[in-house]
Each structure stands twice: as structure tokens, then as C-alpha cells.
C-alpha positions as CSV (number, residue, x, y, z in Angstrom):
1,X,-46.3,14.6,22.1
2,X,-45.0,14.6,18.8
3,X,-41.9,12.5,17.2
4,X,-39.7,14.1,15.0
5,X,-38.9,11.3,11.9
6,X,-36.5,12.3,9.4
7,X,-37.2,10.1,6.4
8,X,-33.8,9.6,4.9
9,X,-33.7,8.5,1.2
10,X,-32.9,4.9,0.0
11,X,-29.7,4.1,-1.6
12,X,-28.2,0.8,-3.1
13,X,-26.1,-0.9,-0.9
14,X,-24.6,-3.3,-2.8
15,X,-21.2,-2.9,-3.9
16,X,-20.5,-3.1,-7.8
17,X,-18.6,-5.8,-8.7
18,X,-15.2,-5.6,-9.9
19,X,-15.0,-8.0,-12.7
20,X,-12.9,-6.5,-15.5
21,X,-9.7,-8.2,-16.9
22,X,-7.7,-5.4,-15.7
23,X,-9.4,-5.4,-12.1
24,X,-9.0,-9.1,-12.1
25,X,-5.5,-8.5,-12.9
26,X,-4.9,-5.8,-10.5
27,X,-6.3,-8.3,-7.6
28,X,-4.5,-10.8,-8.3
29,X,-1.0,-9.1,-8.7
30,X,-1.9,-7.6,-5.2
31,X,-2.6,-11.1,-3.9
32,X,0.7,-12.5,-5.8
33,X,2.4,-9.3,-3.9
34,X,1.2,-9.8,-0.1
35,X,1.9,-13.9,-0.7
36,X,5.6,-13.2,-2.0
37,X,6.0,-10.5,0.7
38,X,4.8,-12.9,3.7
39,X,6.6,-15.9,2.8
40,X,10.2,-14.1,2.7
41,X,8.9,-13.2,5.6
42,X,8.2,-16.3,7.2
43,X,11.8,-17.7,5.8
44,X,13.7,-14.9,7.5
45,X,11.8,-15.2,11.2
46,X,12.2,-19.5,10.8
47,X,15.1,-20.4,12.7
48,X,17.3,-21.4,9.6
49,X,16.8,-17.9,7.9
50,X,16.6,-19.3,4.5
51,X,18.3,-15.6,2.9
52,X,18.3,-17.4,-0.9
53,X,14.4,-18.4,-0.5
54,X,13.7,-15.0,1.3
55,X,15.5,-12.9,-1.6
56,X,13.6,-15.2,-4.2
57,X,10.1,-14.3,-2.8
58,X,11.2,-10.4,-2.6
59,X,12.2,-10.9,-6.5
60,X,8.5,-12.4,-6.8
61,X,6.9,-9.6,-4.9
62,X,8.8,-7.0,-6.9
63,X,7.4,-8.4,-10.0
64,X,3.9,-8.3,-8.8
65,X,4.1,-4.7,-7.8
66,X,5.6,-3.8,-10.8
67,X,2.7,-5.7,-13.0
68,X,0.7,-3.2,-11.0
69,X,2.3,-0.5,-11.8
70,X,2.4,-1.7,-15.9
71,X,-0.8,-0.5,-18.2
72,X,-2.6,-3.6,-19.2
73,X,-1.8,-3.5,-22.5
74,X,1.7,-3.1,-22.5
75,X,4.2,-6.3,-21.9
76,X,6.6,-6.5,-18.9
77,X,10.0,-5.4,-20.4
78,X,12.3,-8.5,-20.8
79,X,14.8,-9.5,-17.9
80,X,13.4,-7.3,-15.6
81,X,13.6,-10.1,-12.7
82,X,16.9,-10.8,-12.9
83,X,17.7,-6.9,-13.0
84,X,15.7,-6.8,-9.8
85,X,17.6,-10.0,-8.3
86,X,21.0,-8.6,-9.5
87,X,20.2,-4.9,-7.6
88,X,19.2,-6.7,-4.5
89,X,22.3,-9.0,-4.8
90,X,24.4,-5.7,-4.6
């Protein structure tokens, strides 16, 4: 009796690190993001719903998505937290 082997070519399986400025960037602003996010969060579930500290860490969040969204080399434009704080303010 005979086994049939199929040979399968080998590949790399290590990953290629991501250690550019702008990836770096990217992962942190991500981090920054999911932080911000979980904290307001955390201050709306906690029994004294702290709305100012919640609203603070949306702010926070909404700057780190929007540094993801900005090209590397091109600066945030100026007041754009407060323009985010002031349209979530109503």
C-alpha cells in the first residue's frame, strides 16, 4: 500500500514588523483611541456618571481618530478640540 504525500512548499512565517514612524504613529493613535473610548465608558457605567469626564475622554478619542485619518506630514489644524468639544456640547 502506497501513501499519497503532498509536499507543500515552505513559506516564511514570520510576520514583518511594523516599525515605521508613520506605523508607530498609526498604533499608537489607535491605542490613544480605544483608551479614550473605554474610559468615557467606564465613567458613564460608574454609578456617579461623571458626563464632564466622559465628554472629555470622547473629545480625546476624536482627536486620536482624527490623527488617523491626518497624512503624516501634515499638522492637525488649530482648535480642532475645542470645535469637537463645542459640537458635542450642542
Amino acid at each position: 500500500m502506497t501513501q499519497n504525500v503532498i509536499h507543500l512548499t515552505r513559506r516564511s512565517t514570520t510576520a514583518t514588523p511594523t516599525n515605521t514612524p508613520h506605523d508607530l504613529a498609526a498604533m499608537a493613535a489607535h491605542q490613544e483611541a480605544e483608551n479614550a473610548l473605554a474610559m468615557a465608558l467606564h465613567y458613564l457605567r460608574s454609578s456617579a456618571s461623571n458626563i464632564p469626564g466622559a465628554t472629555r475622554k470622547a473629545v480625546q478619542a476624536l482627536g486620536a481618530l482624527n490623527r488617523l485619518h491626518t497624512p503624516a506630514n501634515m499638522p492637525a489644524p488649530a482648535g480642532a478640540g475645542a470645535r469637537a468639544l463645542a459640537s458635542l456640547e450642542g
